[in-house]
Phi, psi and omega in degrees: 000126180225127214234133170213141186264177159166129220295142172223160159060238211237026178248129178293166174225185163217177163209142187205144199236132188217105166273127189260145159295190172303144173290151186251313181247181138205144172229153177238143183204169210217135156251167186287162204282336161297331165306313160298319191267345174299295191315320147336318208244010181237352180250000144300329194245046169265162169254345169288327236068018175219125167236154183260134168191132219270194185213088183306318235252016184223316162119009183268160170213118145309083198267120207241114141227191195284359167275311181204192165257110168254142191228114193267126185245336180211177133286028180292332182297339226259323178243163173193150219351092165016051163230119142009100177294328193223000000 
């Protein structure tokens, strides 16, 4: 998955690159709908179409684009044979 930013007005952006392992699973799940029109109203008002949003209290960060929803747990993710994600 690759998310890319740039900086406007007085808001930082980044660009960051997630390398995922092998799929193991997939579930399909549907969220509720106030949950759905917030993620709707924050990636509107992106100038990529992608937002980061972290989750402290879990040590996660949430990666919101208009295909799916990721949830990044370490920076393990960040390399793969030893190249650099971001």
């Amino acid at each position: 998955m690759r998310t890319k930013s740039e900086r406007s007005g007085g808001r930082y952006n980044v660009t960051e690159v997630f390398f995922r392992p092998p799929e193991v699973t997939r579930q399909s799940s549907a969220l509720p709908a106030d949950l759905h029109h917030a993620v709707q109203r924050l990636l509107a008002r992106s100038p990529t179409g992608c937002v980061f949003v972290p989750i402290r209290s879990m040590q996660y960060i949430g990666v919101i684009d208009r295909a799916e929803i990721v949830f990044v747990d370490s920076q393990a993710y960040a390399y793969q044979a030893s190249r650099a994600g971001a």
